[in-house]
Backbone as CSV, one residue per row, in Angstrom:
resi,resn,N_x,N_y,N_z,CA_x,CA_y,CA_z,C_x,C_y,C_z
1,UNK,-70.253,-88.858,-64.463,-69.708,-88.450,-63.184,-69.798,-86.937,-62.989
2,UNK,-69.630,-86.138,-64.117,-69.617,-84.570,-63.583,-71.086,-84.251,-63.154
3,UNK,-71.021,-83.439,-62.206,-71.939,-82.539,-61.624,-72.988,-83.783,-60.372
4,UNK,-71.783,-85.078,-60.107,-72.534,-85.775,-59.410,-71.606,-85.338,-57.968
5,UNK,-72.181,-85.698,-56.579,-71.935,-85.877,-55.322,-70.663,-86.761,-55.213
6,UNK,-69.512,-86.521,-54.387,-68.303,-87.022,-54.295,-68.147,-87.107,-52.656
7,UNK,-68.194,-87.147,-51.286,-67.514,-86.909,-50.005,-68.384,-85.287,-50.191
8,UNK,-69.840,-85.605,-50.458,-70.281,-84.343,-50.366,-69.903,-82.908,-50.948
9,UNK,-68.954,-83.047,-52.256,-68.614,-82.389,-52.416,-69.207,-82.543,-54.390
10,UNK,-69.315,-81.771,-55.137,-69.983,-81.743,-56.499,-68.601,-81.777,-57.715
11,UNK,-68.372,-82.837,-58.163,-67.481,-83.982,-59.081,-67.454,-82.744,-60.275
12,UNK,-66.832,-81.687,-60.929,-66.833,-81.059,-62.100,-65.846,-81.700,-62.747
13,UNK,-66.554,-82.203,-64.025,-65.124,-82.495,-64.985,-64.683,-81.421,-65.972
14,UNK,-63.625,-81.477,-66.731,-63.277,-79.936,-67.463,-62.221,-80.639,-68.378
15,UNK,-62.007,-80.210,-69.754,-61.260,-80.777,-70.496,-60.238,-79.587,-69.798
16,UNK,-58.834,-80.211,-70.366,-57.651,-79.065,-69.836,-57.301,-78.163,-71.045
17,UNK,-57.191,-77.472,-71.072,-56.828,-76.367,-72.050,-56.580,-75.344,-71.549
18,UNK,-54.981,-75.422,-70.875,-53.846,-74.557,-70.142,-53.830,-73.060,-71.142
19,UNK,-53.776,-73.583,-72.569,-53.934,-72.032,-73.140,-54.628,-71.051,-72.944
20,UNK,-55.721,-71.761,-73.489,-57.090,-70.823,-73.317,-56.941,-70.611,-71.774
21,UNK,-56.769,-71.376,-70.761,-56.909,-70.341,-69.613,-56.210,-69.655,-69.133
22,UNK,-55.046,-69.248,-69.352,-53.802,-68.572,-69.388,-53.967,-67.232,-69.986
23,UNK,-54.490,-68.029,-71.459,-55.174,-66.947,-72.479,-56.109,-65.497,-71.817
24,UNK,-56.942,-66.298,-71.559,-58.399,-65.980,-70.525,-58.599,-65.355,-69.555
25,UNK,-57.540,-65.526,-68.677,-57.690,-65.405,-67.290,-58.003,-64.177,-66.568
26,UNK,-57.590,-63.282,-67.556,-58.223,-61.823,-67.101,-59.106,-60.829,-67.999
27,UNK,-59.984,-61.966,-69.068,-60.480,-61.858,-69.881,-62.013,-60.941,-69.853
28,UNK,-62.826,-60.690,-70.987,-64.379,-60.279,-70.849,-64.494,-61.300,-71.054
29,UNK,-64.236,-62.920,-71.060,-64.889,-63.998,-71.570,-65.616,-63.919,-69.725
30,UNK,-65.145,-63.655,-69.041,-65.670,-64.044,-67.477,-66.603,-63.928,-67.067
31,UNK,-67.324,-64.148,-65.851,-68.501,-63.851,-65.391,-68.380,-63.956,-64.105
32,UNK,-69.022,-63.241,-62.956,-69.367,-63.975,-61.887,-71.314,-63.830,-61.407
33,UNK,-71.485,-65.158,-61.617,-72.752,-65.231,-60.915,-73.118,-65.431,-59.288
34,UNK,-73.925,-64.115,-59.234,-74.585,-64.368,-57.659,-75.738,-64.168,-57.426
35,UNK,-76.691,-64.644,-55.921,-77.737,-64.890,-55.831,-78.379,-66.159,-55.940
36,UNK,-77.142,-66.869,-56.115,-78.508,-68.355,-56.579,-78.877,-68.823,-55.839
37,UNK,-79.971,-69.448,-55.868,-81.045,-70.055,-55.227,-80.542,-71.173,-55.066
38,UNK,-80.255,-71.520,-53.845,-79.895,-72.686,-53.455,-80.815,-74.121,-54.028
39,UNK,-81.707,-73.852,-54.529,-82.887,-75.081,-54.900,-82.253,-74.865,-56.505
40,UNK,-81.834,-74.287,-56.921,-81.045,-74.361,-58.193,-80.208,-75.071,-58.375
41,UNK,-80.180,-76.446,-58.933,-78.852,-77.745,-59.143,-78.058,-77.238,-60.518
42,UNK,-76.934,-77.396,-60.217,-75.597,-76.771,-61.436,-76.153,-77.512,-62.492
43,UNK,-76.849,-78.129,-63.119,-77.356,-78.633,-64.173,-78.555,-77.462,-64.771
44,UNK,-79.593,-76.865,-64.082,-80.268,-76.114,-64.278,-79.628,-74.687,-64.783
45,UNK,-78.350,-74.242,-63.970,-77.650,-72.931,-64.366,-77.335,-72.906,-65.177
46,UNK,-76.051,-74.922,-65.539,-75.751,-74.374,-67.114,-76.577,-74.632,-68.062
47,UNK,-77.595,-75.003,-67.767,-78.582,-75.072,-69.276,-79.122,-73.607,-69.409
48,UNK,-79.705,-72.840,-68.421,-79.484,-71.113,-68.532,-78.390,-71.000,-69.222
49,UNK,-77.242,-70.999,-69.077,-76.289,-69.910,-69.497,-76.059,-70.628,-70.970
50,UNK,-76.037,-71.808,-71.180,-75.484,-72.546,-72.682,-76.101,-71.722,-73.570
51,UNK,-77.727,-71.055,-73.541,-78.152,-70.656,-74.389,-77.654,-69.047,-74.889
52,UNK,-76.559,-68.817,-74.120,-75.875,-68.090,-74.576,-74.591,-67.872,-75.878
53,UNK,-73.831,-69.418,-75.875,-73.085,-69.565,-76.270,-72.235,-70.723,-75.682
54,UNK,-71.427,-71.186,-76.288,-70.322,-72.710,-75.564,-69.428,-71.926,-74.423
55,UNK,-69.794,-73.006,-73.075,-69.752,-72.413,-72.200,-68.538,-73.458,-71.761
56,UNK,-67.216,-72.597,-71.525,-65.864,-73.322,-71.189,-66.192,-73.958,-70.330
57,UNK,-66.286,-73.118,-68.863,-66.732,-73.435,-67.182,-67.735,-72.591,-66.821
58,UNK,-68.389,-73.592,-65.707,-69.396,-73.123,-64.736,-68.774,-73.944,-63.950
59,UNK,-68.651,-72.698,-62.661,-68.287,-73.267,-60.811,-69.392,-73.181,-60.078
60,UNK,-69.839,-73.755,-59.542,-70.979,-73.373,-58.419,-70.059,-73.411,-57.154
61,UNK,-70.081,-72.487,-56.837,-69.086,-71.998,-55.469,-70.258,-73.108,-54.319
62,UNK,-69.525,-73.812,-53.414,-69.700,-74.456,-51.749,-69.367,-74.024,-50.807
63,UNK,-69.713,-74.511,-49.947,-68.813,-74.373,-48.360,-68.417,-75.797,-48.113
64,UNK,-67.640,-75.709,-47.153,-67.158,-77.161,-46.591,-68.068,-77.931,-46.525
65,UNK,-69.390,-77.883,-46.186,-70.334,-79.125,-46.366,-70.551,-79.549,-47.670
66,UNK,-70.399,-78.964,-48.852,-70.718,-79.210,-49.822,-72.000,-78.418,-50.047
67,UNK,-72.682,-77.926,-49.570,-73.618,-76.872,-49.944,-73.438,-75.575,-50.628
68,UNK,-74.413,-75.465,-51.681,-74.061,-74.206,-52.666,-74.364,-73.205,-51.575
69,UNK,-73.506,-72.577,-51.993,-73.289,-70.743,-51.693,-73.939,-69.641,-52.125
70,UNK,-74.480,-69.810,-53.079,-75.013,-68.546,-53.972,-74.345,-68.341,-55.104
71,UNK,-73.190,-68.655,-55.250,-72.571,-67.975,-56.355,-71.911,-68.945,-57.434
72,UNK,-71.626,-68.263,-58.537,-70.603,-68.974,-59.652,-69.513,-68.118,-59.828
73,UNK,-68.777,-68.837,-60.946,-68.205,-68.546,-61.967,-68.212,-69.169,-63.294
74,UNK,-68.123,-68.384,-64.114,-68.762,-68.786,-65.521,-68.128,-68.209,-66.750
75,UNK,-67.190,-69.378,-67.437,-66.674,-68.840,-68.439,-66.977,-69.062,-70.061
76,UNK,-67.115,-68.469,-71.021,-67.949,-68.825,-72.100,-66.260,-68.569,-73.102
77,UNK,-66.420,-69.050,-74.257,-65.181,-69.399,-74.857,-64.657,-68.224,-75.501
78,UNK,-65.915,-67.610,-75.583,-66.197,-66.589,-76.762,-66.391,-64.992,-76.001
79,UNK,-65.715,-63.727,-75.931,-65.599,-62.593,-75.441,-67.516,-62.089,-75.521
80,UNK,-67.768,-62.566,-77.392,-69.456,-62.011,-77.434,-70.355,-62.344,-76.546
81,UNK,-69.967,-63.476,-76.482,-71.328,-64.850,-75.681,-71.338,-64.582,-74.411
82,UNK,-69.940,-64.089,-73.493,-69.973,-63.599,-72.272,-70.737,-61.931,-72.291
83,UNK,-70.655,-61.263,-73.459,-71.003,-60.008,-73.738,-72.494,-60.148,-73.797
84,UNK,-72.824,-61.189,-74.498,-74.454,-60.951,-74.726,-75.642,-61.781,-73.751
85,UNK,-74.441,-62.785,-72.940,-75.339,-63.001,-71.712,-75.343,-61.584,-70.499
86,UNK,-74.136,-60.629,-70.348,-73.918,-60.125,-69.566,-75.127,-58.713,-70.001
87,UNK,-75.255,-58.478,-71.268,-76.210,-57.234,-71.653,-77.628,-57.580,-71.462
88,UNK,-77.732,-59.121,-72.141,-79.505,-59.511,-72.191,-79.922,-60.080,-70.641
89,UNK,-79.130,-60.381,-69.600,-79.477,-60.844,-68.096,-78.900,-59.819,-67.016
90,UNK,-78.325,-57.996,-67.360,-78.964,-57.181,-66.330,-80.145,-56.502,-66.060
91,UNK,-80.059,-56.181,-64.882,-81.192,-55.859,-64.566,-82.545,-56.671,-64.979
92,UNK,-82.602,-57.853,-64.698,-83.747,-58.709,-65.249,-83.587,-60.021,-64.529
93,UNK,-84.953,-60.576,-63.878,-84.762,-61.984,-63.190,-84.558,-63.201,-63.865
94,UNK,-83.604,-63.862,-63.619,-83.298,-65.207,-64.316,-83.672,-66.630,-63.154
95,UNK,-84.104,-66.719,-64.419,-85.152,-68.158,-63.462,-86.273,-67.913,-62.558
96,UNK,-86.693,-66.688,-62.673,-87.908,-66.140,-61.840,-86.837,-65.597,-60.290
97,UNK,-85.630,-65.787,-60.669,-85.143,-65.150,-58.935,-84.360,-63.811,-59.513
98,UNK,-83.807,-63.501,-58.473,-82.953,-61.903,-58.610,-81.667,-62.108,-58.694
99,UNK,-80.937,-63.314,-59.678,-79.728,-63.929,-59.770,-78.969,-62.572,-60.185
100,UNK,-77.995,-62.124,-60.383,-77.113,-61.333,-61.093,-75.794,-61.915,-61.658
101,UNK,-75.828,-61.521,-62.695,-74.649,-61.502,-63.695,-73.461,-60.326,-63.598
102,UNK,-72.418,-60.258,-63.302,-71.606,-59.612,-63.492,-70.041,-59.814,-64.049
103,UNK,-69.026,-58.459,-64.811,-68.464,-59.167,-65.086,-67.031,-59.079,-64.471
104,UNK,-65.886,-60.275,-64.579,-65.320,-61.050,-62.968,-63.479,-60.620,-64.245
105,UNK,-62.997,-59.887,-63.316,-62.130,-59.190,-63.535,-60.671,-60.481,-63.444
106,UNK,-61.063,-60.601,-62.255,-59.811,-62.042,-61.809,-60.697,-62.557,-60.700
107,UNK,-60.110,-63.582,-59.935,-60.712,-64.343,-59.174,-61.151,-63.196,-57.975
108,UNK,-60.221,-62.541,-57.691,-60.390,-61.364,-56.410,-61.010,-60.117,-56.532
109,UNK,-61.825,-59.721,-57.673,-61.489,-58.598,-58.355,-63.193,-58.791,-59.304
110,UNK,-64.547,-57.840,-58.644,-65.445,-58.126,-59.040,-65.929,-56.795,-60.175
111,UNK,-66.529,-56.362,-61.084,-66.578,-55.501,-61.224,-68.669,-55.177,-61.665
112,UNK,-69.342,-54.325,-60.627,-70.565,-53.919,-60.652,-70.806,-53.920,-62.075
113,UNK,-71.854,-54.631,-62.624,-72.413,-54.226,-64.188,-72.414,-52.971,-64.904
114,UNK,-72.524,-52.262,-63.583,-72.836,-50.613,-64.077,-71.511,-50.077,-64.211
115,UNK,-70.534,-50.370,-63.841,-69.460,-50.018,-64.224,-68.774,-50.618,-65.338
116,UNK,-68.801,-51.500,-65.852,-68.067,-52.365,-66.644,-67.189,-51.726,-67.950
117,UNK,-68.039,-50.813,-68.368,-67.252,-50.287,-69.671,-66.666,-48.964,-69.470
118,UNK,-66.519,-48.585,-67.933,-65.677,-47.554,-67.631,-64.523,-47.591,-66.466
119,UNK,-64.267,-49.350,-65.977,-63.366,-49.533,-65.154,-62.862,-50.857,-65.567
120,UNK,-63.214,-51.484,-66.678,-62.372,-52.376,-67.446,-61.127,-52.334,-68.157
């Protein structure tokens, strides 16, 4: 069932683990991805990003139709694995497009790559 079509809307399943996201929540484990290519299915992204490391969540952000947006969120379990996707995928095309990786402060709260290790 995860990552299938629901009332047009995309079915994510997620084990619960209230700690860790509590833990987390304003973590370097974060990410926010933007740019995606709408011809990009959430199955394709997280097999990109897994090869980073065990990947808690991936969101593929919608709109009310159920159509992707461009963007994620993406959490990896591990502070490194978010660290070493976020160093080895700037400035560099992923998947042949101009996706960007950056890293995601809180839900409201984005922070430019180029800044990261001086406004964290």
């Amino acid at each position: 069932m995860n990552q299938k079509k629901l009332k047009k809307r995309t079915i994510r399943i997620m084990r619960e683990e209230k700690h860790f996201i509590e833990k987390n929540k304003e973590s370097k484990n974060n990410l926010y991805i933007k740019n995606i290519p709408k011809e990009k299915d959430a199955h394709q992204i997280y097999e990109y990003f897994l090869k980073y490391g065990d990947v808690f969540s991936l969101k593929i952000n919608q709109n009310e139709k159920g159509e992707y947006i461009g963007t994620a969120f993406l959490t990896y379990y591990k502070e490194d694995d978010a660290k070493k996707c976020f160093d080895e995928n700037k400035d560099k095309k992923i998947l042949e497009y101009d996706i960007e990786v950056q890293y995601r402060k809180n839900t409201n709260h984005y922070i430019h790559n180029n800044n990261y290790n001086n406004n964290y």
